[in-house]
C-alpha positions in Angstrom: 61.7 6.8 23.9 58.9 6.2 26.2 57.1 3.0 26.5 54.0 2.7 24.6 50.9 1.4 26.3 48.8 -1.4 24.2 45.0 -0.6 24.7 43.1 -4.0 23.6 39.2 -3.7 23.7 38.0 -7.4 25.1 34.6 -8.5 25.5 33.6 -11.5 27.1 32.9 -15.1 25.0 29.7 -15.5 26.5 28.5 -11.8 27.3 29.1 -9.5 24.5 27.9 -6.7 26.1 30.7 -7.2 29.0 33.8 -5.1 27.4 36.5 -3.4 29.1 39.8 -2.0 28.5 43.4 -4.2 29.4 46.5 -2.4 29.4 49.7 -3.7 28.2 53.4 -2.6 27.8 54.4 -2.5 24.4 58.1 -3.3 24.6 59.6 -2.2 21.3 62.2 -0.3 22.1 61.7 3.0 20.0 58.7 2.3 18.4 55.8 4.7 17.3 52.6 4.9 18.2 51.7 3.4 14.5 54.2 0.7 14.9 52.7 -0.4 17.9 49.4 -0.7 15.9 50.6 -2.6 13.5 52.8 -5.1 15.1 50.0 -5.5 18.2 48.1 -8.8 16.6 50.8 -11.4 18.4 50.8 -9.8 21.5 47.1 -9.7 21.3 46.7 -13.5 20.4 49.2 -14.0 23.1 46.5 -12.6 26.4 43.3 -13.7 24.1 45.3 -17.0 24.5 46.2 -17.0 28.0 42.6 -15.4 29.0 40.3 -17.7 26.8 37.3 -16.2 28.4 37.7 -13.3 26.3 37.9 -12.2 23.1 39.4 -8.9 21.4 37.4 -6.6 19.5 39.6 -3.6 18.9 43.0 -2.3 19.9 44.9 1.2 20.4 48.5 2.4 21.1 49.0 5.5 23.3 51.6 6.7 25.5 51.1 6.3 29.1 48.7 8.7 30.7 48.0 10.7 27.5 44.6 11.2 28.4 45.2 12.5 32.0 44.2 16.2 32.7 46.7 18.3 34.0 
């Protein structure tokens, strides 16, 4: 199965208005894309943790490149 990416929405603490995307590995070995969702909160406290300048306001699970053009 291929690895999922974790797509977390994160704003920063002091500018709301300052959002963008960070891209994690969901490592979960054959997982779908709707276990991913639902197991993503600790991984999510994990970076909000480790990047306390920044909170989370949404998160997604794709596979990698999905949205690429061919």
């Amino acid at each position: 199965m291929s690895p999922i990416d974790l797509v977390i929405t994160v704003c920063a603490v002091l500018s709301p208005s300052n959002c963008e995307e960070q891209h994690l590995i969901f490592a979960d070995g054959g997982a779908s894309l709707q276990q991913c969702a639902m197991k993503a909160p600790p991984y999510i406290a994990q970076w909000v943790g480790e990047h306390p300048k920044w909170t989370a306001v949404r998160w997604r699970c794709e596979y990698p490149h999905s949205n690429d053009k061919a």
